[in-house]
N, C-alpha and C positions, 0 to 999 in steps of 0.2 A: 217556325224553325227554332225561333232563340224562346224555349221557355220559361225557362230559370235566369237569374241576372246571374250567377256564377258560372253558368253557359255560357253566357254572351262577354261576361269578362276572358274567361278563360280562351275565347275564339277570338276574342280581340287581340291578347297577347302574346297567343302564337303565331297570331297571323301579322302581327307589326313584326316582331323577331324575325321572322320566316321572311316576308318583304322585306324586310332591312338587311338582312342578310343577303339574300339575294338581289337587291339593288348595290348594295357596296361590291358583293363579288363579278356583278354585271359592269358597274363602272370603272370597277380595277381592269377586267379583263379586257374592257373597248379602250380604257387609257394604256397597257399594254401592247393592244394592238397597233394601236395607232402610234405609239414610239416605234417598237416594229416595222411599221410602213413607214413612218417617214425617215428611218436609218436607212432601210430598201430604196426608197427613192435618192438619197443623200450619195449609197454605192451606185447606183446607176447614174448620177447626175457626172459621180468623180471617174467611173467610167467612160461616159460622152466626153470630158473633157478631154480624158489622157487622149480618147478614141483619134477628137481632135486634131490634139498636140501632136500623135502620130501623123498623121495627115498630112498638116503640113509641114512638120520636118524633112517628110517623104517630098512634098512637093519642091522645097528648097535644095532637097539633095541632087533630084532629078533635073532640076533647071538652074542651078547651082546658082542660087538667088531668089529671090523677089520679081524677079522680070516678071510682068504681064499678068504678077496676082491681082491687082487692083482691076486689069478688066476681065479675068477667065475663072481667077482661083484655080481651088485644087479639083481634081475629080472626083464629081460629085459633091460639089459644095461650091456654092455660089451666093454671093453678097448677094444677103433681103432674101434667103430662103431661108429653108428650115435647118435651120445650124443651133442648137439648141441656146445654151445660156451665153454664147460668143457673140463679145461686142463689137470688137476689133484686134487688128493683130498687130503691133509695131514691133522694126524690124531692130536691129542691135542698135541703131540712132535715134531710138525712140522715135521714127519718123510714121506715121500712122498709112500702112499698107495694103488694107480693107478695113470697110467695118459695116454694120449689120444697117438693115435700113431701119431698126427701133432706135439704133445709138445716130443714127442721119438726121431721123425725125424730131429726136429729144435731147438731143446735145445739152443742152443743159441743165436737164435732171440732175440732182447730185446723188446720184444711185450706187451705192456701194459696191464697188468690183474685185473681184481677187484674179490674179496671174497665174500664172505657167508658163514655165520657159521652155523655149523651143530649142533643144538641143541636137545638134547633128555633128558626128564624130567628133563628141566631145567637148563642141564649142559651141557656146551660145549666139545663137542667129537672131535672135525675138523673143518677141515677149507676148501667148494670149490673155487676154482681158476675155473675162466673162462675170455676169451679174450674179447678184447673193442674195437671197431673200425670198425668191419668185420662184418658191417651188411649186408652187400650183400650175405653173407656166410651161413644168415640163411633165406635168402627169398626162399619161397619157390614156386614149378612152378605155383602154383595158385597165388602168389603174384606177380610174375612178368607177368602173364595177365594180370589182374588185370590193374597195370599200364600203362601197355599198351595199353591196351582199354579206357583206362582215356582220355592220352593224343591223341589219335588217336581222339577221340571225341573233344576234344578239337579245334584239327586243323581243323578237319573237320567244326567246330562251327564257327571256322576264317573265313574260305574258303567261306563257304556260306553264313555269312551275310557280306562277305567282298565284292561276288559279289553281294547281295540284294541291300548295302549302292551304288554302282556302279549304280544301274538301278536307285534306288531312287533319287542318286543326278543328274544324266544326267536329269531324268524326272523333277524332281523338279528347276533345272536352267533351262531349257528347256522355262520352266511356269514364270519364274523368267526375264527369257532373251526376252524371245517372245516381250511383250510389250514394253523393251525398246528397241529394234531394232526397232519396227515400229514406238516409236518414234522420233526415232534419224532417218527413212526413210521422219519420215515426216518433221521435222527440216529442212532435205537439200533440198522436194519439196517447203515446204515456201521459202527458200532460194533461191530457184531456180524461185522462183515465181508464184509456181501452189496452189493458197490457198484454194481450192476447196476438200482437201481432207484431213483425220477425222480419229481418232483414234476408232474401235469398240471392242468389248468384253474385255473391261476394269476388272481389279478383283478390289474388295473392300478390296484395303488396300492403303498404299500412295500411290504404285506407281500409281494405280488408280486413285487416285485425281491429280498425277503429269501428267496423259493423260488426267484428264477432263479440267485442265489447260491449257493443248497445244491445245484441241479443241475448249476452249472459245480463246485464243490467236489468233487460226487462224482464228475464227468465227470475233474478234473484227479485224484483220486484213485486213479480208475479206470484212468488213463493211467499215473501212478507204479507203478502194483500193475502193469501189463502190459511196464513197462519197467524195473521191480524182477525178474521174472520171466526176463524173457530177458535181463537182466545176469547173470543168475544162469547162465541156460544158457552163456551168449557166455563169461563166467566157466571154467568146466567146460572149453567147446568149446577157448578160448586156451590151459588150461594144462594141457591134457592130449597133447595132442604131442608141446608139450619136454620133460615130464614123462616119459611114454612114451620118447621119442628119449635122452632123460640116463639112464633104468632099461636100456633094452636096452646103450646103448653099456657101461656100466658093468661089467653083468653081463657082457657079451660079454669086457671087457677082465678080469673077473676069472675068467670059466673061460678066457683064456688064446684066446679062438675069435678077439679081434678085438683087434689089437696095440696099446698103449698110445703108439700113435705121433705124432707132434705136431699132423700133420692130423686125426685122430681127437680128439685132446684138443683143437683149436680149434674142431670141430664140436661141443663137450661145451659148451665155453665159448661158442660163440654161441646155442647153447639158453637156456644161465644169464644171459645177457644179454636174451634176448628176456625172459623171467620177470622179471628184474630192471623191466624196460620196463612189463609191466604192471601190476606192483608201483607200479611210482612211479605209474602212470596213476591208480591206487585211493588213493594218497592225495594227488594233487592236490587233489581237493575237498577236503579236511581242510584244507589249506596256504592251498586260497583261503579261508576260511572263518576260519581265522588272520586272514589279512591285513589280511578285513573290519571283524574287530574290534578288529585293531591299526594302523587306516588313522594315518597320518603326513603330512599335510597340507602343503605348500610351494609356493612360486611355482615354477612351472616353464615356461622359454620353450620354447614348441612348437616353434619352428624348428629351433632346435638338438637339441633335443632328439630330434625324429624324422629328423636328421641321425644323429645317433648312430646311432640304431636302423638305417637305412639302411646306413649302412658297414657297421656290424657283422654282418651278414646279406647282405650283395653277395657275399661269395667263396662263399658257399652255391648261390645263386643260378645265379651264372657256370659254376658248377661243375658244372650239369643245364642249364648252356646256358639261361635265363629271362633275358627282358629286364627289369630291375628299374630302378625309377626313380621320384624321388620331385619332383613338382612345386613351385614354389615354395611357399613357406608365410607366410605373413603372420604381423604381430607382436603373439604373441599370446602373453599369461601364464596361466597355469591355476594355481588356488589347490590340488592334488592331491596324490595321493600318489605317488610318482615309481615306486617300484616295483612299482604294482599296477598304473598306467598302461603300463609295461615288459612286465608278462605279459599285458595284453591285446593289445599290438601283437607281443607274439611268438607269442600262440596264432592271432592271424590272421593272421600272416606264414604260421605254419607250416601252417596250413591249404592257403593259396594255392599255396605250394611242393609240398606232397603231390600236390595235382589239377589241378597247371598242366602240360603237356608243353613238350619243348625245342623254342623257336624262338616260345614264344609272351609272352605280356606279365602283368608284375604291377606295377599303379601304386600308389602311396601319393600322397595327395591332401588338400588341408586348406581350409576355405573357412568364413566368418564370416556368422552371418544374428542381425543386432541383437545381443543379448544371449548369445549361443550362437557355439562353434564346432563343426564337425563335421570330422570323419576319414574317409576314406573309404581300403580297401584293396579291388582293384577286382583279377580274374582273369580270364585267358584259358583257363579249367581245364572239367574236365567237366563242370561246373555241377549243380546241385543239382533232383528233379525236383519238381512244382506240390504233390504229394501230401506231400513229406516237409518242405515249408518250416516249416509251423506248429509242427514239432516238434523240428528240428535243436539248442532250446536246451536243450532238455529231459534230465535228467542220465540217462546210458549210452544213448542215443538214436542208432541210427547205421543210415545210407541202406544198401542194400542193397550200393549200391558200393564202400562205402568198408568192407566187412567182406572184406577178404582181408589176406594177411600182410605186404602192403608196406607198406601204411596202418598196420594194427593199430587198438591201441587200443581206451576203452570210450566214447568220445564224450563225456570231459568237456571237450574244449577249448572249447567254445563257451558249454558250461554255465558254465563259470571269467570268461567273459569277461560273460556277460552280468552273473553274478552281483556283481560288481566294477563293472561300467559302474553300473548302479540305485544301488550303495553307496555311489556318489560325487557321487549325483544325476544321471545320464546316465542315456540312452535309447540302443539299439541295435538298426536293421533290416537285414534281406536283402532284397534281389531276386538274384533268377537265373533264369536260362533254360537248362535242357536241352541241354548240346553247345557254349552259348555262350559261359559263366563265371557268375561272382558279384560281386557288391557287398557291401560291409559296410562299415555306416554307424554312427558312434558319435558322441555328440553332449555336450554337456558344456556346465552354463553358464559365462559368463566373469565374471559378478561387477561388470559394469562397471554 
């Protein structure tokens, strides 16, 4: 039954709570009860008494005295019968006029008695004595069913919602437990290296979002493991060309087959340069990652600032024929780090430069909404297709297009960018359309 120790905790301590509850509301309600009864018995006791006191009053009225109590009494009550808690009765001379054959027997008990006077038109005639203490004395057998049947019900009311709270809390940790075992099954398959497998029948409470969590975890683990992978091949694929083309030229030049000639050794050299390219590509992340935790914080006026940026990247531009152009910019300070802000508008420049053709446009664009500014670098370039937007930030992630030898690369420029925009408290999206360009939106608060 109990197969998880979280099961068996969790059924433990609904089921103590749940019996404890229900033993304190069981003993409240039988202690309850039982003041209840024995207030019932206390009115019916002071009832027999008064019941009593009427009795013989009546009797004294009718016999205008005491005469011949001690050997007849009253009607329907006679000394050493069933006369309830009455001891004896003395008459206005304290002289003692009946008494019961318990007070005959035990005369010297010192048994605590309380009185009642016996009043008749006004005037006191006597005084009854009857005993205090001995309520059990006057219950009668209808009153001890009674009680008995109370509490038998009572336990019986234990009993059974003690086993109901029993099935409740098993089922209810059951429901409680289920999902986190299979998340804690799935935990050790990640761990174990199997990321292919997925939380189902989640319920709609945290712990629910605590498995829709583990399922994007493994889904985005899943994607790093697939794009760990084919960096690895893209790896291989890049650098075994130049690799290859720098062995044979080499070997060629040293048996003499392929002449050590300047255009041969520039073709050697643009190999060791493409290598160099992808070198540097494999530790940009490192570099951004640096940055991140050496960020350096300053005012920095966006105006000018992305003036800079503009000039310095126009004869680029001009030079593949792109119209390049940067809109007004409003006056605005950014509390940043100037050079991390620096490689994210160079990794999106250089993006738009790679997949914009001659004759078409790349804007740089700035505009203020409340508390925030945004950046927009905006291209007239291949654009990017529906399927690969979700994953363009994603590190060595690269569209099918942009894997030939004019682009290169392993796809960390956007990963650099986003990684730095988040660091600095900015947000960063795309749009694009297929054939028609790109947007890229970077956002940043202003502190104001």
């Amino acid at each position: 039954m109990f197969d998880s120790v979280i099961l068996k905790k969790l059924t433990i301590v609904i089921l103590a709570v749940s019996l404890g509850g229900i033993l304190v509301l069981g003993l409240t309600v039988n202690l309850a009860l039982d003041r209840q009864f024995q207030d019932y018995l206390t009115r019916n006791e002071t009832a027999r008494q008064e019941q009593i006191v009427r009795i013989l009053g009546d009797y004294y009225r009718e016999n205008n005295g005491w005469n011949g109590f001690s050997d007849m009494g009253p009607p329907g009550f006679r000394p050493g019968g069933p006369m309830g808690n009455l001891r004896f009765v003395a008459d206005e001379k304290q002289q003692i006029v009946i008494a019961s054959r318990r007070f005959m027997m035990r005369r010297q008990d010192k048994e605590p008695l309380s009185s009642r006077p016996i009043v008749v038109d006004g005037v006191r005639v006597g005084t009854a004595y009857f005993g205090q203490n001995v309520i059990q004395n006057i219950i009668t057998a209808q009153d001890r069913v009674f009680r008995r049947t109370i509490n038998r019900s009572i336990f019986l009311a234990i009993f059974i919602t003690g086993f109901l709270a029993f099935l409740v809390a098993v089922l209810f940790a059951r429901r409680v437990s289920r999902p986190i075992t299979a998340m804690n099954q799935i935990a050790k398959n990640m761990t174990a290296g199997n990321l292919n497998c997925r939380i189902g029948a989640l319920p709609n409470d945290e712990i629910g979002e605590l498995g829709v969590s583990l399922n994007s975890l493994a889904e985005r683990l899943q994607q790093a493991d697939q794009l760990r992978k084919k960096m690895t091949a893209d790896v291989a694929h890049d650098l075994r060309t130049p690799l290859a083309t720098v062995k044979s030229h080499l070997e060629g030049i040293i048996d003499e087959v392929i002449p050590a000639s300047k255009g041969n050794l520039e073709s050697l050299l643009e190999e060791i340069n493409r290598l160099t390219e992808l070198v540097d590509d494999l530790q940009a992340v490192a570099a951004a990652d640096v940055t991140i935790r050496h960020f350096q914080n300053e005012p920095v006026e966006l105006e000018s600032f992305l003036k800079d940026i503009h000039a310095k990247m126009l004869p680029l531009f001009q030079e593949k024929q792109i119209i390049f152009s940067l809109t007004p910019v409003p006056p605005v300070i950014l509390n940043i780090d100037r050079n991390a802000l620096s490689k994210i508008m160079q990794n999106l420049l250089s993006n738009a430069y790679k997949y914009t053709f001659a004759g078409k446009r790349v804007d740089i664009n700035a505009f203020c909404f409340g508390h925030s500014v945004a950046i927009t670098v905006s291209d007239e370039g291949i654009g990017i297709p529906a399927k690969d937007l979700p994953n363009i930030f994603e590190r060595f992630y690269r569209t099918d297009e942009s894997r030939n030898r004019d682009s290169g690369g392993f796809g960390l420029g956007l990963t650099i960018v986003k990684e730095l925009v988040e660091a600095m408290g900015g947000s960063v999206e795309v749009s694009s359309a297929l054939g028609e360009g790109s947007r890229f939106t970077i956002r940043f608060p202003t502190g104001d």
